[in-house]
C-alpha positions in Angstrom: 128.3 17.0 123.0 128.4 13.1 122.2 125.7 11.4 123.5 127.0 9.8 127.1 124.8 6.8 126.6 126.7 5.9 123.1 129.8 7.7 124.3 130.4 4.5 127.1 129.0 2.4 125.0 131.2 2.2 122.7 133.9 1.5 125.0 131.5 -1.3 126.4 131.3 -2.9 123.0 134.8 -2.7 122.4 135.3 -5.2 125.6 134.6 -3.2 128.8 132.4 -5.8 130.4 132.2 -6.1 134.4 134.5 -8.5 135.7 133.3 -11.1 137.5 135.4 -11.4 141.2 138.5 -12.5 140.7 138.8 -12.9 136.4 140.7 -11.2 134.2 141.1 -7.8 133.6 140.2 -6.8 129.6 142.7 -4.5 128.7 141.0 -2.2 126.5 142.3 0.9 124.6 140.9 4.5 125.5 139.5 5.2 122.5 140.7 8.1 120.6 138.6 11.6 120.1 136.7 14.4 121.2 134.7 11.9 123.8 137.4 9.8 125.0 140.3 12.2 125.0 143.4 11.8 122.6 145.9 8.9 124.4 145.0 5.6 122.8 148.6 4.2 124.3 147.3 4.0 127.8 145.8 0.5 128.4 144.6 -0.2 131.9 146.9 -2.2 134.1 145.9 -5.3 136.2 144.3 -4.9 139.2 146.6 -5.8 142.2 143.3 -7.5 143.8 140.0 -7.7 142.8 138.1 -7.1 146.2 134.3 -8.1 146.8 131.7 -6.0 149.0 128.7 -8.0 148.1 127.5 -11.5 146.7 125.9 -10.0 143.7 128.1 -9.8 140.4 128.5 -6.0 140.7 129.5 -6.2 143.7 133.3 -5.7 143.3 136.3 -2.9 143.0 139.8 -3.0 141.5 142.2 -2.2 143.9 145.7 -1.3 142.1 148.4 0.3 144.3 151.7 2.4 142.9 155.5 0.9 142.8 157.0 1.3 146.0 156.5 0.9 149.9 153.8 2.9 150.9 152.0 4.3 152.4 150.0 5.8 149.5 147.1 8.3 149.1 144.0 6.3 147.7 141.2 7.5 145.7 137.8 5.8 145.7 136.5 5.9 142.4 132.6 6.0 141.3 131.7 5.5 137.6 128.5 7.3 136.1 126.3 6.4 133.3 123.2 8.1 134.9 122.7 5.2 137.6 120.9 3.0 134.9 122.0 -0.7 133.9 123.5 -1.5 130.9 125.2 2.2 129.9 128.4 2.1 132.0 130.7 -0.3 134.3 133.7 0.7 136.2 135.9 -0.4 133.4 135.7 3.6 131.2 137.8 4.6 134.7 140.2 2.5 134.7 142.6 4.4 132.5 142.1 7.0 135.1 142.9 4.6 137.9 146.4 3.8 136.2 147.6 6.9 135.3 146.7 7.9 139.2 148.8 4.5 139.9 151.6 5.5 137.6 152.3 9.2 140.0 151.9 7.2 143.1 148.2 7.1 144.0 146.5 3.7 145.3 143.3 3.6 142.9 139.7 1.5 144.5 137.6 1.7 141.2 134.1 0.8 142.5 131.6 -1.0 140.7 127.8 -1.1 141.9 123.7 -1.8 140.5 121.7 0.7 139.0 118.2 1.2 137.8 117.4 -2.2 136.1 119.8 -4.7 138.1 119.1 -4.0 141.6 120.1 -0.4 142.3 118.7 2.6 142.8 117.0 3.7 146.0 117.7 1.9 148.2 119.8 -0.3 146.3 122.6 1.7 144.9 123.3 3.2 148.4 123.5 -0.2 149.9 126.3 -0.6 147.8 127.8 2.8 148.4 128.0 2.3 152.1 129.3 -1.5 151.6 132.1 0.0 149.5 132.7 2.3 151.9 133.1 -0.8 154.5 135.6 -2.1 151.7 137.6 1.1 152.0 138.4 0.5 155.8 139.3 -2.9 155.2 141.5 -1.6 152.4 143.2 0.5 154.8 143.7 -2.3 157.2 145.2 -4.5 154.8 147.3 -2.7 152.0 149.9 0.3 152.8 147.9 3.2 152.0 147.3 6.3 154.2 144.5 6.6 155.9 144.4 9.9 156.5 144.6 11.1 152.4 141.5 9.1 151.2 139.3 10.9 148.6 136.4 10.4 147.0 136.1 10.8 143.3 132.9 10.5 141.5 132.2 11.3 137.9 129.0 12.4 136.6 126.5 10.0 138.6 128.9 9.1 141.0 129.3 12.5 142.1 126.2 11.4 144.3 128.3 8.1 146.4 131.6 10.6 146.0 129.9 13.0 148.2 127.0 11.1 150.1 129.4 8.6 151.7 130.8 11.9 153.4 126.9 12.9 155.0 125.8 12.0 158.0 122.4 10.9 157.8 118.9 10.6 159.9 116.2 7.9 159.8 114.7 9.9 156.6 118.3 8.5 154.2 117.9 6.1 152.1 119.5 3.0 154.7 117.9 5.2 157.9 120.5 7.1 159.9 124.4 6.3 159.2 127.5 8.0 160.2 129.5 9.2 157.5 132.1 7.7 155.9 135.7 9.4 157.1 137.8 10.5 154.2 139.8 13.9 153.9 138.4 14.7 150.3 136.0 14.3 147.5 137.0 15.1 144.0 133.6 15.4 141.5 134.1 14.9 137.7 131.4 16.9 135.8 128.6 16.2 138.2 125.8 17.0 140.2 126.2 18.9 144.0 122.5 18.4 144.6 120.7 16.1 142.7 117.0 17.7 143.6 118.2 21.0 142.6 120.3 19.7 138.9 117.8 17.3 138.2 117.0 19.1 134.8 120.2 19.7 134.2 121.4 16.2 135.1 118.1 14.8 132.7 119.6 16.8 129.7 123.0 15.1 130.3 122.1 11.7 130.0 119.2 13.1 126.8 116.6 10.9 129.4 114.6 11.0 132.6 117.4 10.0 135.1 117.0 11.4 138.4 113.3 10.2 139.0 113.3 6.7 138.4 116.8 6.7 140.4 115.4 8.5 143.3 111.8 6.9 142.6 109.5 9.6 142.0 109.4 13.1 141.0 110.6 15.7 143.4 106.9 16.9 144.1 106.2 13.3 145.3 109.6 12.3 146.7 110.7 15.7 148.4 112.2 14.0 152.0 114.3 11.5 149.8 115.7 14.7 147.7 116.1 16.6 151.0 118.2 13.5 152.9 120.9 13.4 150.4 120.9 17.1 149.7 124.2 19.1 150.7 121.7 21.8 152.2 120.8 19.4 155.3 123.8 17.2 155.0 126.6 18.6 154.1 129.2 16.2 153.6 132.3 16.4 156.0 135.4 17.2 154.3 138.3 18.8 154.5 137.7 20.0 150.6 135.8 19.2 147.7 136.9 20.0 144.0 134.6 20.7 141.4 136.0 19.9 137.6 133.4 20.6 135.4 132.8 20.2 131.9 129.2 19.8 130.3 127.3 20.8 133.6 127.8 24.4 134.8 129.2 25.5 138.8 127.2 24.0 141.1 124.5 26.1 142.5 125.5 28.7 144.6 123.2 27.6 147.6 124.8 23.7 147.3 128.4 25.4 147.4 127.3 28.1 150.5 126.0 24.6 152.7 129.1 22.6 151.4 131.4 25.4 152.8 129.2 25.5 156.1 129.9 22.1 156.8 133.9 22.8 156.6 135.0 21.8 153.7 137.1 24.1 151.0 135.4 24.7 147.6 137.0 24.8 144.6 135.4 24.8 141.2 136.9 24.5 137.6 134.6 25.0 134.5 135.6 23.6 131.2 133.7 25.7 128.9 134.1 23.6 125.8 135.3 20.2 127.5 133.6 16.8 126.9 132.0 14.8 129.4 134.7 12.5 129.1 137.7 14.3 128.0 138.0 15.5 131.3 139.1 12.4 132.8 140.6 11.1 129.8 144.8 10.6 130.2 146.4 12.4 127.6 143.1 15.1 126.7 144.0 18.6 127.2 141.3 19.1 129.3 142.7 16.6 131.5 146.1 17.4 131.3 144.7 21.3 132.1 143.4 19.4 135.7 145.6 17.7 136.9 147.8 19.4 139.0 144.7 20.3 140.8 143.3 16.9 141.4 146.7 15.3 142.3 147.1 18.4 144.8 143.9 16.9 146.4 145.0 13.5 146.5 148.0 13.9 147.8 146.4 16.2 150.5 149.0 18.7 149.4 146.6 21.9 149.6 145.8 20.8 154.0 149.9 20.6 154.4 
């Protein structure tokens, strides 16, 4: 597997910068190969609107709808790059974003801090749950359907895709919080419980990510692990779709406590796949999942 910290940065160092709220959009290739998948045609489109949640310069998301009337499904999209500063923006999903907007989805791709600019415990999840105010206000304002909004997280943002569905107590990260209500989560190659991957998450990203994130080892840190674990807060979802790639299935006891909280469980291993190919227009391994993930989007599988 390609390194994922030179993996996104070379898509950073070709011009995937953040974008300050309200500039222009870089319009940047997907780059071609086993990491980025094999469509160096699709550019990303211009945002409709450039929407700020909070006054720092991360603090934004790219809201682009579909042709048409409305209303549409939306997906709320995390990036990854192993929740530290400097490896990844929300700029490597944008590609995604527009091909979504190209078969009729409504695409919020969420930028955030990390480790090194801010983020992190708490700061990351302040974010999260701002961004998660954003998405109501998206709803208010722009014709999508509130009741087909998933979640899509890949590989560190697995953790917003899913925690923003949790209800939490005084022991979460911003103290007790209702969750966030969406129909879905979609999770692209990562994590179901952060605590219970954390070695497998580490070997991912080739560094120590999950302790500095979280702020301490599990053995020193085990309520914080517990409070955004699926065991004790299972998200609330209708389903949540699994496409794997480098990581294996989650473990069995996160996918027993997700399915106890209601939700459907699917899971797609991609023995083989990239990190990145997966959600890379045009790779097979995305072209393999895609009927699955629009099915989700469109809310197709709870008709």
């Amino acid at each position: 597997m390609r390194h994922v910290a030179l993996g996104i940065a070379l898509l950073m160092a070709a011009g995937c910068q953040p974008m300050p709220g309200g500039g222009e959009v870089l319009r940047v290739p997907v780059a071609s190969g086993d990491t980025f998948g094999a469509d160096a045609h699709l550019a990303p489109s211009r945002p409709d609107a450039v929407l700020r949640y909070a006054d720092h310069p991360r603090g934004f998301a790219e809201l682009r709808l579909p042709a048409g009337e409305g209303p549409f499904p939306l997906a709320v999209i995390f990036h990854g790059g192993c929740w530290k500063a400097g490896i990844a923006n929300q700029a490597y999903m944008a590609p995604l974003a527009t091909r979504w907007q190209q078969l009729g989805i409504a695409t919020l791709n969420v930028d955030y801090r990390e480790v090194g600019d801010g983020g992190g415990w708490p700061g990351s999840f302040e974010d999260w749950a701002a961004a998660g105010d954003l998405v109501m206000q998206v709803v208010a304002d722009y014709p999508v359907d509130r009741a087909r909004v998933t979640l899509v997280g890949h590989s560190a943002g697995a953790l917003p895709a899913q925690w923003l569905a949790m209800e939490q107590g005084s022991d979460g990260p911003l103290g007790a919080r209702d969750p966030l209500a969406v129909r879905a989560a979609i999770v692209l190659d990562g994590p179901a419980d952060v605590g219970a991957e954390r070695d497998a998450f580490d070997a991912l990203c080739e560094f120590s990510a999950v302790d500095p994130f979280i702020g301490a080892a599990p053995g020193a840190a085990a309520d914080r692990y517990a409070a955004i674990a699926p065991g004790g807060h299972a998200p609330q979802l209708e389903e949540l779709l699994f496409v794997q790639a480098v990581l294996p299935p989650p473990p069995q006891p996160a996918q027993t406590a997700i399915r106890a909280g209601g939700a459907r469980v699917e899971v797609r291993a991609n023995p083989g796949a990239s990190h990145f190919a997966i959600l890379t227009p045009g790779s097979q391994s995305y072209i393999a999942n895609e009927p699955a993930m629009l099915t989700v989007l469109r809310g197709e599988a709870a008709e």
